[in-house]
N, C-alpha and C positions, 0 to 999 in steps of 0.2 A: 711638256715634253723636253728630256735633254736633249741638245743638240750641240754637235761638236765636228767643228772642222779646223783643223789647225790652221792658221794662218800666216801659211810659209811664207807669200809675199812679206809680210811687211817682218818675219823674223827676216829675210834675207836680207831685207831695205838695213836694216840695224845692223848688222853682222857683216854686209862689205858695203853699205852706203856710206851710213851717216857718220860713224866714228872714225872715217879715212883719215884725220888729221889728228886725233888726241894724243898720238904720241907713243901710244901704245901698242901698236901692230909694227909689221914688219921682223916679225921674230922668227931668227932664223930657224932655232929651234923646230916652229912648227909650220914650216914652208912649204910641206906635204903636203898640208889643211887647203887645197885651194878650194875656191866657191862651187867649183863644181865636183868637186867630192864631199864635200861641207853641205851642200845641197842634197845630193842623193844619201847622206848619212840620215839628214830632217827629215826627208820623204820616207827613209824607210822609218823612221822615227815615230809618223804618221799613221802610218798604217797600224802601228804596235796600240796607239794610243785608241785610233778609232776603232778597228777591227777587235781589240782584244779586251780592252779594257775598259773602254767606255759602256758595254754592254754587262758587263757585269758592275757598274757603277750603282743604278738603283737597286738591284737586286740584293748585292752586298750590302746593300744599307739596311733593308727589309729583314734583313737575315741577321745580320751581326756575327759578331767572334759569340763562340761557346766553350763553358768551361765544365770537363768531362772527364774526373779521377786525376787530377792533375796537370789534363794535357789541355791546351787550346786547340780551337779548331777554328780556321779561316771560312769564310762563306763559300758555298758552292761555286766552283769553275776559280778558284783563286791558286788554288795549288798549283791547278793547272797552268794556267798563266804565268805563274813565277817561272815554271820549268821551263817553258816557253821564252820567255823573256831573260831568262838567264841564259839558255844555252842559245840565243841570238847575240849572245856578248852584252847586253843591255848594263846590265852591274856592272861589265869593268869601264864604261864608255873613256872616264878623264880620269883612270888610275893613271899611276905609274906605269912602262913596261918593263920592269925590271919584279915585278911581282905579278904580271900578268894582263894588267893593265892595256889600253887600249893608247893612252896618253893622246885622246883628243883636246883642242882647246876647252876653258871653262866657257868660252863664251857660245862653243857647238853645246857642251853639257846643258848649261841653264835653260837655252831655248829647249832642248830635249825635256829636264825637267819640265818644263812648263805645260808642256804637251801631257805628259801621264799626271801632272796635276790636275789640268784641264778634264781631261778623262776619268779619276778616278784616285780623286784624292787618298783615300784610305789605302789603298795600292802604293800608292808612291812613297810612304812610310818606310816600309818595310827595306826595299835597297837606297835609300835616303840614307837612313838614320846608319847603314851598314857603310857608305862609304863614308859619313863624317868619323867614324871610329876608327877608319883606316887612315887617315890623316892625321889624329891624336896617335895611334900606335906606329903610324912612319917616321913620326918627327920625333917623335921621345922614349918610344920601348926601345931593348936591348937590341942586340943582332940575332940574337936568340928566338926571342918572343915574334921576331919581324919574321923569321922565314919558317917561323912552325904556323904562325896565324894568317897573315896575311893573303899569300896565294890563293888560302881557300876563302877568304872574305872577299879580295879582290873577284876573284871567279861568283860568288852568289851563293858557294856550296856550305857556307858560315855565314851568317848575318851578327849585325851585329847591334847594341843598344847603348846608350849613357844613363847611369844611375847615378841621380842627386836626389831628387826631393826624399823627404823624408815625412811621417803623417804630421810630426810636432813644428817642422821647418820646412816652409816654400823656396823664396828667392833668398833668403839669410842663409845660406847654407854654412855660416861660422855655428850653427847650431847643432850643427848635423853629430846621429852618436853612433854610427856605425863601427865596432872596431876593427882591427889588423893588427893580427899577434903574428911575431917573426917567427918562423922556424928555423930548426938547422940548417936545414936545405937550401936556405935562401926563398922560401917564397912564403906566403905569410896565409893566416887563416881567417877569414873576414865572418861576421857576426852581426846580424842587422836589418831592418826591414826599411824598403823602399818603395815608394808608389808612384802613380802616374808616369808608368814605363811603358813609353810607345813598345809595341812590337817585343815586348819584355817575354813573352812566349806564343810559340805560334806553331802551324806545322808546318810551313813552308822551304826550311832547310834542318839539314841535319845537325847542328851546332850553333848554339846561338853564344855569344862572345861579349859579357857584357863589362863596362868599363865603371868601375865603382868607387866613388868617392868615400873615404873613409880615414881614421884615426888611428895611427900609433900610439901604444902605450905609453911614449913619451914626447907625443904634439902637444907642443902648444897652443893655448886656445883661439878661438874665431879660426879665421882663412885662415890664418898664415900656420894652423895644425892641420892642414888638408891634405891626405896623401889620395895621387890616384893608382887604380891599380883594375888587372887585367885577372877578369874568374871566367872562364867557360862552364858553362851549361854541363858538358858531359867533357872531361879530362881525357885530354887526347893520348891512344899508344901509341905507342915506339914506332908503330908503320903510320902515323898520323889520323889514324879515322878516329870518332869518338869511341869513347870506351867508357869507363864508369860513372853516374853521376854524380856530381859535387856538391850537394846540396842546396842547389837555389831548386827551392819551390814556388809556386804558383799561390798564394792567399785565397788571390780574387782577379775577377775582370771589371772593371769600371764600367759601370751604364750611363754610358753619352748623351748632351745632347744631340754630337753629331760623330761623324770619322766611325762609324758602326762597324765598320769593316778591319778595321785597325783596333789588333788587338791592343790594350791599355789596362797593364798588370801592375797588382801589386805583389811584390816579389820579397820572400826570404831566403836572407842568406846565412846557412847556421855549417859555420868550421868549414863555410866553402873558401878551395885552394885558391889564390891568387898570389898574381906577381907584381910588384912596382914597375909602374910606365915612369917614366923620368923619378926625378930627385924627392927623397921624403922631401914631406909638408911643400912643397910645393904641385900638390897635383893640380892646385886650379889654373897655374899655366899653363899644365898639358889640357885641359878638359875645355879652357877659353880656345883652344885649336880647334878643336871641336865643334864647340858650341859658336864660335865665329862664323865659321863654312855651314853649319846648322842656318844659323841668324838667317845668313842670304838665302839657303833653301827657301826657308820659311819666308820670306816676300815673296820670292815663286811662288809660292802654293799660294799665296794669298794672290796673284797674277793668273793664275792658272785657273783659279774657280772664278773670277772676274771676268774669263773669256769667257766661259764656259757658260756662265747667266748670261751673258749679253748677246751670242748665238743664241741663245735658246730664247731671250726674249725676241730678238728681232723675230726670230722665225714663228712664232705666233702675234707678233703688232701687223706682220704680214697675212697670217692666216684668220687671225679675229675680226670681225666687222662689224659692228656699232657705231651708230650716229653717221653724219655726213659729215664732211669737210666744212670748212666755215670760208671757203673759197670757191666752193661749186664742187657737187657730186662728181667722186674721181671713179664711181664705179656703178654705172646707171644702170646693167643688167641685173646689182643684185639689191638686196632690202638694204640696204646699208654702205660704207664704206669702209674698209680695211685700219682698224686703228691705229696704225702707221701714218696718219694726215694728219691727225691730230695734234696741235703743236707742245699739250705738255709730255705726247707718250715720246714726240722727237725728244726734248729736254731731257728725258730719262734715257735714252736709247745713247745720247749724245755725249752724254754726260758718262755712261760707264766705255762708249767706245775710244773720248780722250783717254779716261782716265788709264785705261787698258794699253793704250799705244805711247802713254807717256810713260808710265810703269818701263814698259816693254824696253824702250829706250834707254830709259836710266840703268836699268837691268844689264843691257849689254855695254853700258860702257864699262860698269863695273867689273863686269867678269870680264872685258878687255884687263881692267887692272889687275888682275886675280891671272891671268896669263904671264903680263909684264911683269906682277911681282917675281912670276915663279920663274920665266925662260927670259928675260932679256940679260945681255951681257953688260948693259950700260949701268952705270952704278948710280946716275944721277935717276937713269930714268927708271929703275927699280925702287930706290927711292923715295919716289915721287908717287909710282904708285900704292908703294904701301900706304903716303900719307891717304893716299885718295878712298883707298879701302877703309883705311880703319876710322875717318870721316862718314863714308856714306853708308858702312853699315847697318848700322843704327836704323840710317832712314828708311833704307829698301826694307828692313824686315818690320818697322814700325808703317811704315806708309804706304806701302804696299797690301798691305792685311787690310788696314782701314780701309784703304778703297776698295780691295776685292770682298771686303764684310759688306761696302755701301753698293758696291753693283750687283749683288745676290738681293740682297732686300729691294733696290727699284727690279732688278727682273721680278719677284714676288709680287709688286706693285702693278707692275706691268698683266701681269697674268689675272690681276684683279681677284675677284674672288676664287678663282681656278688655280691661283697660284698660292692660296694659303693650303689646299688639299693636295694627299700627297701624289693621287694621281697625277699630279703635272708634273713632280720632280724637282721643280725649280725649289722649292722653300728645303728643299735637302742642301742645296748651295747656301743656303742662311743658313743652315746647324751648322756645317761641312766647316764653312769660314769664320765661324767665332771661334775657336780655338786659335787660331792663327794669332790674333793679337792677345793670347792670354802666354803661349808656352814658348820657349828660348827665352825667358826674359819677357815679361809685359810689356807692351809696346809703351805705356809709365816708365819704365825701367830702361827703356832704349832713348828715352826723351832724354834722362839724365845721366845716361852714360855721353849722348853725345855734347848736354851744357858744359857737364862735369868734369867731365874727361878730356873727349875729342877737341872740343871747341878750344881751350886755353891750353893745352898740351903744346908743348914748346913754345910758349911767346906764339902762340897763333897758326901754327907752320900748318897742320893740317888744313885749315878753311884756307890755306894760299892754292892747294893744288884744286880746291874747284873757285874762288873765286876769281884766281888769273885768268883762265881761260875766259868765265864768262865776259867779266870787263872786256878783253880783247875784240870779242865776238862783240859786244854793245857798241865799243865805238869804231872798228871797224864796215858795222852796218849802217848805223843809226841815220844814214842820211839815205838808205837805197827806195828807190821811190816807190814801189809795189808796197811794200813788208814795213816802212817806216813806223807805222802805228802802231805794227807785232812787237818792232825794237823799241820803239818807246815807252813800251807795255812791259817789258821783259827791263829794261834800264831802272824805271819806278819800282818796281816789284824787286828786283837786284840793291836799290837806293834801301830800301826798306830794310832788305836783309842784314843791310851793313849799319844803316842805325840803330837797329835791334840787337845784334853785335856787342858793337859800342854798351848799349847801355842795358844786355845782361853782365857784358860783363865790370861793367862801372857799379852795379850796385851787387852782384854777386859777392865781388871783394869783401863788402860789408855785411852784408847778409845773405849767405847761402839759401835762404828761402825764398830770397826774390829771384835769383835763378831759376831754385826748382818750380815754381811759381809759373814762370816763361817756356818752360822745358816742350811742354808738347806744344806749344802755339810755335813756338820757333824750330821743332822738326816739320811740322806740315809747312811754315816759311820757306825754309830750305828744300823744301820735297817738291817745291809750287816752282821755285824759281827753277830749280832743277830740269823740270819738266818744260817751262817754258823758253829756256836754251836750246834743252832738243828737240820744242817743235818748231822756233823760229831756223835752226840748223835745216831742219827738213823740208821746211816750206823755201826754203832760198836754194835747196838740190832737187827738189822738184821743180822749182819752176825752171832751174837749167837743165833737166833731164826733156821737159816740156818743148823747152823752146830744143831741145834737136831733136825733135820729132821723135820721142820713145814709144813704144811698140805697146805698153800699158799705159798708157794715157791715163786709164779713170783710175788707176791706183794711185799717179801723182796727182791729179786733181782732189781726189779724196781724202789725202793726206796735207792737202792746203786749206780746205776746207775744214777738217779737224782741226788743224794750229788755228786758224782762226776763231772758232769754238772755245777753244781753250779761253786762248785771251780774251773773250768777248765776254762769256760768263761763268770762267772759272777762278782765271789767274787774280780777278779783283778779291779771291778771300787771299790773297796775301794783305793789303790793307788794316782787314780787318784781325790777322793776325797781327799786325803791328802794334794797331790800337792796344789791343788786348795787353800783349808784351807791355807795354809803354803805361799801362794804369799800375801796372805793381802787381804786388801779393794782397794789398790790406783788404780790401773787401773776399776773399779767399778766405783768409785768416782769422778773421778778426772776430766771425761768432764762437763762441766759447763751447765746449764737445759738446757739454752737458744739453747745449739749445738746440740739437739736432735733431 
């Protein structure tokens, strides 16, 4: 059975508890945003996720997108709900308001997302993928392109998509052979087939607006001949409504393992109009705009189907009953006991409820940074944020997926043989969430963008803006007499990070493959210590929330009792990521293709 309740307390706990001090709030900008309008925005947030969306979750999957003389068609009750959910203002929640936008914080948006991912992942696609296009076309289309597009994407009444892949080129996209012949007019004619296009057609809105990477006749080759550029679906008139089509058509719809609900096109573009978003051959700095604020989506969604199993399993480890307790029968009136006593279904249960609350966390400080980049006036502290963003990207949308792939598969487990059938729903959250770590970038790909990139970019500057803090927070604690075994736990595990550090990047120098080698063992490093910052954070504000007698008592108790979890039986695979790091590439390497 799906089940789904948003879990306002502990988004509220993240959103004006924990992150009081990183530096990041305080923006005057959005000093409107108090908690108790930030609160009632979630709540109504809630109700859109549970009431609306979540019930059309399995059924959408059952159904799938269909493809019908050209046109797509969404699952039954999905129309509906978009109209619904757009004309709630849902779509513009953290636009701009100067395009019509809502300009709530990103860190109200995320938890928001989280909620309709939790509900109903395939749903959430569609004004997803439409506000990261609005980002790419604010920061780099014309003036032109911005006030004929935008308002109506902003509003939900145009969606919008990213075309890159192509059938011959995945993540290479120097391969890509789509072209763009200039006209007089100034706007150019694109030529070319694309696939694996979320949301690439649908009927949901009346204009779909899609962003297409593609070749001038006179790029040069790989990336750096990469122009992007803006083609609508149906070519807007003079009064702004659509009006004739431009030639992208529909091929195909892609048959999923999972995301059924989400259409997923392969799309032709033949002499369709389009216009330059920023500067030739550099479209992939306008589409990393994109595909950045994409990235973090995508650890939400991979957060969101993680609640989303771990509700639905508790509420059957509660409702199932088999065997007795190995402590004395907890439930003597009936044949059995509730498989909720059993210590490895807690293990499982516990294990995706860390994993979901530490997610959760790391989530919102980010999009704290993701605010500070965009509104604070201090130039140190904007900054500092970007360093912080373009560090933890990588991780949220790689480590995040993973563990919402790993809490879908133990709910499965949990459900036992119930849960590999589709009556129960849950094993749809294991199709749902493998995608998650395969598109924006393979969570592969995000390992090495953060060794490659992130990590040695500037003599080191990005790992300063998360590793000062933690340091400060270690030894500021590490003598406090409740928690000192959490900070001792969280210092080793931090010790670790900085040797691994040290000696990716001491043998990188030499060999680039013993980096990439290290790449994912040292984002789950970083993901682990991460995590266990902000549950040693939580557990030291709960226990002072405690000690002045707070009115939620067992949401602080229970939030000390998860940071203890963490650290008891999870934070030790940093260790064993160290180890890993610390052996090298050679046994990785060293059998030859042919012996495979």
């Amino acid at each position: 059975m799906q089940v789904y309740e948003a879990p306002l307390r502990d988004m509220a706990f993240v959103l004006n508890e924990l992150h009081a001090d990183d530096g990041f709030g305080d923006l005057e900008a959005l000093s409107e945003f108090t908690p108790d309008l930030t609160g009632a925005i979630l709540e109504e947030a809630a109700k859109v996720a549970q009431e609306v969306l979540l019930p059309l979750n399995r059924s959408g999957d059952m159904e799938g997108c269909t493809l019908e003389n050209g046109v797509v068609r969404t699952p039954k009750g999905f129309k509906e709900a978009y109209d619904m959910f757009r004309e709630g203002g849902w779509c513009a929640l953290a636009s701009d308001p100067e395009w019509g936008g809502q300009g709530l914080p990103e860190a109200v948006n995320k938890l928001t997302e989280e909620m309709i991912c939790s509900a109903n992942l395939s749903f959430s696609l569609y004004p997803g993928l439409t506000h990261g296009a609005t980002t790419a076309i604010e920061g780099y289309a014309s003036d032109e392109l911005k006030q004929a597009y935008l308002p109506k994407m902003v509003s939900g009444e145009w969606s919008g998509t990213m075309c890159l892949t192509e059938p011959h080129c995945g993540t290479d996209l120097g391969m890509l052979r789509t072209k763009a012949v200039p006209q007089d007019d100034g706007s150019y004619k694109l030529t070319g087939a694309k696939i694996f296009i979320s949301a690439g057609e649908h009927d949901l809105t009346q204009n779909i607006v899609h962003l297409v990477l593609a070749r001038m006749p006179d790029a040069p080759p790989g990336v750096k001949g990469i122009s992007l550029f803006l083609v609508p679906k149906y070519l807007p008139k003079d009064d702004g409504t659509p009006g004739a089509a431009n030639g992208v058509s529909v091929q195909a719809i892609e048959h999923k393992m999972g995301l059924k609900a989400s259409a997923t096109c392969q799309l032709n573009f033949e002499d369709s109009v389009g216009w330059l978003v920023g500067k030739p051959h550099k479209g992939m700095e306008a589409m990393f705009t994109m595909m950045n604020t994409e990235r973090v989506s995508v650890g939400i969604q991979g957060l969101g189907v993680g609640e989303a199993a771990y509700q639905s399993a508790v509420w059957y480890a509660k409702d199932r009953v088999q065997g007795r307790s190995l402590s004395g029968v907890k439930n003597p009136d009936g044949p059995a006991d509730p498989i909720i006593v059993h210590p490895d279904v807690r293990r499982m249960l516990m294990t995706m409820r860390a994993y979901n609350e530490g997610s959760r966390a790391i989530g919102a400080w980010v999009a704290r940074a993701l605010d500070a980049e965009r509104h604070s006036t201090d130039p140190e502290v904007k900054a500092r944020a970007q360093d912080f963003i373009a560090l933890m990207t990588p991780v949220v949308k790689a480590l995040f997926t993973d563990l919402g792939h790993e809490a879908a598969h133990l709910a499965v487990q949990v459900y036992g043989g119930h849960g590999y059938i589709a009556e129960s729903g849950v094993e749809q959250f294991a199709r749902d969430a493998r995608i998650a770590m395969i598109y924006e970038g393979t969570n592969g790909i995000q390992a090495l963008d953060l060794v490659g990139r992130k990590m040695p970019a500037h003599m080191g500057r990005y790992l300063r803006s998360f590793f000062h803090p933690v340091a400060a927070f270690v030894e500021a604690n590490k003598e406090d007499a409740d928690f000192g075994k959490m900070i001792e736990g969280l210092e080793k595990a931090f010790g670790a990070l900085q040797l691994s550090t040290g000696t990716i990047a001491q043998k990188g120098m030499k060999d680039p493959e013993e980096a990439a080698a290290a790449a994912t063992d040292y984002l789950r490093l970083i993901g682990l210590v991460a995590m266990g910052y902000t549950f040693a954070k939580a557990a030291l504000i709960a226990r002072g929330k405690l000690a002045e007698g707070a009115e939620d008592a067992a949401f602080y108790k229970a939030k000390i009792t998860t940071a203890r979890f963490f650290f008891d039986r999870l934070l030790p695979q940093a260790t064993a990521a160290f180890l890993a790091i610390k052996s090298g590439k050679a046994s990785m390497m060293e059998l030859e293709a042919d012996a495979f």
